[in-house]
C-alpha angles and dihedrals in degrees: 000000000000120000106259086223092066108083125220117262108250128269117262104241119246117265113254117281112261117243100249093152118091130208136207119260144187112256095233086079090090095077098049079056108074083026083069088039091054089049091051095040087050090056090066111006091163105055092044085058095057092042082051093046095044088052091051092039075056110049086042102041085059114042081054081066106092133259092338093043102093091045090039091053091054096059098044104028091060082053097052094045088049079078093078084056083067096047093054089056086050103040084049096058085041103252122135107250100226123207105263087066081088087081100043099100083056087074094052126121110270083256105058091044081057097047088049093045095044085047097051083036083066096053098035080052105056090042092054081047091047089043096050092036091051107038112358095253127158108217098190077069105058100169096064076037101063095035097061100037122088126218092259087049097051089049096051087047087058096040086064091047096057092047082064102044095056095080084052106039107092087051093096097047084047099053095029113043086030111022097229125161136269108244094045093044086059093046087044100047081053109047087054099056089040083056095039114029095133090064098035091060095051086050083054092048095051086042084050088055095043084051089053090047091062101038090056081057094055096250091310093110093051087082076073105032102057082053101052093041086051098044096045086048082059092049090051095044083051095054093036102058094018093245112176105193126001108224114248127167126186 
């Protein structure tokens, strides 16, 4: 039996309550939003690079494995490129996001892993649909893929992509920056494109020119590109649901 003497340790405080709550903004926005991704990419151009580069080695390491290694990538590859999330919290606070900042997700809670993987499963999903709609390809074989789609295919293929990413893409900042649930990331995610689609689709248009722009480079811009499309998704998560500073911790 304690000394009741002895009092209790104290409590260790909550963590802060998650922004789960929208609001309505102008549609101009979407342009201060890759404005604030171009300053946080400028701060470490480099890192973001190699977070960038590790997320492509990985897509593409494992789609060359045999039968598993295009569902195996998509459930790898999404994990891997959470890493530049993080970098957008770091790079905001003005820390320099190191590399190992690729496996972070890794360390997640089992929900948020899920939410990540349900939210990358809906765009993989429509582009497989496109894909298959468009030109009767098969995308879980991404050798005769690749071989019969052109470069405007492939784009277009994307560009659908990207339109449905946009009601889930605010999930990973949510359970990862902010460890919120599954079920209210997703609601949350929702409600705000539901609140800001206008927006939402010029931020998909400017995404859509960034993705031309790598694919005209053969796929060498995208170490860019991926940067700049995760970091402009922060800024939005931030204005839409009035978020101050992401939590990051070294």
């Amino acid at each position: 039996m304690s000394d009741p003497g002895t009092p209790f340790p104290p409590l260790l405080p909550p963590p802060p309550p998650a922004h789960l709550h929208p609001r309505i903004v102008p549609w101009r926005h979407a342009l201060a939003w890759y404005e604030e991704a171009m300053r946080l990419w400028k701060r470490a151009p480099v890192p973001w690079a190699l977070l960038a580069l590790a997320t492509l080695a990985t897509e593409l390491g494992l789609q060359a494995v045999p039968a598993v290694g295009t569902l195996l990538g998509k459930v790898v590859t999404p994990l891997v490129g959470c890493g530049m999330v993080f970098a957008a919290a770091a790079a905001d606070r003005g820390k320099r996001p190191p590399l190992r900042l690729a496996a972070a997700a890794f360390r997640a809670r089992g929900a948020a892993i899920a939410a990540i993987l349900t939210a990358s499963f809906v765009t993989f999903a429509a582009e497989g649909y496109a894909a298959w709609w468009v030109a009767d390809v098969n995308v879980l074989a991404p050798e005769r893929a690749a071989a019969d789609l052109s470069s405007t295919t492939i784009l277009g293929i994307y560009a659908i992509g990207v339109l449905a990413s946009l009601p889930v893409g605010f999930v990973p900042f949510h359970v990862l920056l902010e460890e919120a649930g599954f079920g209210e990331a997703f609601a949350a995610s929702w409600q705000a494109f539901t609140l800001n689609t206008g927006p939402l689709l010029v931020y998909a248009a400017a995404s859509m020119l960034l993705l031309g722009i790598g694919l005209m480079t053969m796929g060498i811009a995208l170490v860019v590109v991926l940067p700049l499309w995760t970091a402009a998704s922060y800024a939005a998560w931030k204005d839409v649901f009035g978020v101050r500073d992401a939590p990051y911790e070294d």
